[in-house]
N, C-alpha and C positions, 0 to 999 in steps of 0.2 A: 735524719742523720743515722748513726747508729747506735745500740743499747751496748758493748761493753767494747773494751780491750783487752785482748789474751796476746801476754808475754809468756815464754816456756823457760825455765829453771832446772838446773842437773843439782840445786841443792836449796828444796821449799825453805828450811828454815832458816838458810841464810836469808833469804830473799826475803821473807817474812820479816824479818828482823830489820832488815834493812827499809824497805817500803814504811813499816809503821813507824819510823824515825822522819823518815822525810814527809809522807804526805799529810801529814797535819798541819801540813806549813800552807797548806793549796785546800781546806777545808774537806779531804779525805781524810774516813776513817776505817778502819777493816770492821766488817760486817757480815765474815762466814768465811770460817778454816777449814778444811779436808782434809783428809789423809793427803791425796794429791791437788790441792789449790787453795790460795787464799783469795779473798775479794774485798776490794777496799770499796767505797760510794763516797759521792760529795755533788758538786752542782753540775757536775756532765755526765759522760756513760762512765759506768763499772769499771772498773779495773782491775784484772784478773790474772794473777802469776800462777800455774800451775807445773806442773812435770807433762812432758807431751805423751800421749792415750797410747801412742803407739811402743812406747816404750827406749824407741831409739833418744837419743843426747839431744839435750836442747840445744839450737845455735841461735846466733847472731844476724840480723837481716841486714845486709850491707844496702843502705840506702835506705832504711827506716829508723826512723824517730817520730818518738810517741810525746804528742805536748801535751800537757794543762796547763789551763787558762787559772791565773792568779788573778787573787783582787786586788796586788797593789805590787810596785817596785820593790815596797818591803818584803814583801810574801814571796817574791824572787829571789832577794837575795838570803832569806832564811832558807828554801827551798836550797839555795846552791849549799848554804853554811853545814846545812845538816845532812845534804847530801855528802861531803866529803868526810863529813865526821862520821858517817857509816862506811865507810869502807870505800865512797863512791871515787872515781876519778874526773877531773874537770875537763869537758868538752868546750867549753866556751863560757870566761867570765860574766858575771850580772854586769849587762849595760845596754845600750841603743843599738838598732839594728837598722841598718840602711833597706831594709826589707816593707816599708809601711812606716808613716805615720807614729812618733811615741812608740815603736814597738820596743821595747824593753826585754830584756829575756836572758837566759842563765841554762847551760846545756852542760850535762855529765852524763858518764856512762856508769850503768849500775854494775854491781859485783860481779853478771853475766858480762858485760859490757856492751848491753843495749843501751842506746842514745836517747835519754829524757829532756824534755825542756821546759821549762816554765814560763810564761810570758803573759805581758799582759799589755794595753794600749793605754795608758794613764800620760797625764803630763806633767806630774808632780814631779 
């Protein structure tokens, strides 16, 4: 698979601020600040908000979304709760997805307006 995730940021501490509200709901926790990046760990790859090397303005990838894997429908829809209460806006409410099986999942765009999604395969 791969070892991390790198999203770009035009402002670390909002993003900072933001991130450590929401992924502790997905068993992420931040585990190394920089000047330019933070990096969160939990049970998949890294995940890594930084400012881009080269200096120019972070954007937005039209057609990417970044998911984690939740342990439960709960841990989704906590994932969505605390994502709007940081600032986030909602891409798609917590609920079933015609996409597979029990897929369950809850999508916002963070403060950049990259597209996060939480989701998990439970039947409860």
């Amino acid at each position: 698979m791969f070892t991390h995730v790198t999203l770009g940021t035009n402002d670390l501490e909002k993003a900072r601020a933001f991130y450590n509200a929401v992924l502790p709901a997905l068993g992420y926790g931040n585990v190394a600040n920089k000047d330019n990046a933070s990096v969160w760990s939990g049970a998949g790859p890294r995940f890594v908000v930084l400012t881009p090397a080269d200096g120019n303005a972070a954007t937005v990838g039209n057609g990417v979304t970044i998911g984690f894997v939740a342990p439960s429908r709960a841990a989704v829809n906590e994932f969505h709760r605390l994502a709007l209460l940081a600032g986030g806006t909602d891409a798609g409410a917590p609920g079933l997805r015609d996409y597979g099986p029990n897929v369950y999942a809850a999508y916002v765009r963070d403060l950049e307006g990259h597209k996060i999604v939480a989701s998990c395969m439970s039947v409860e």
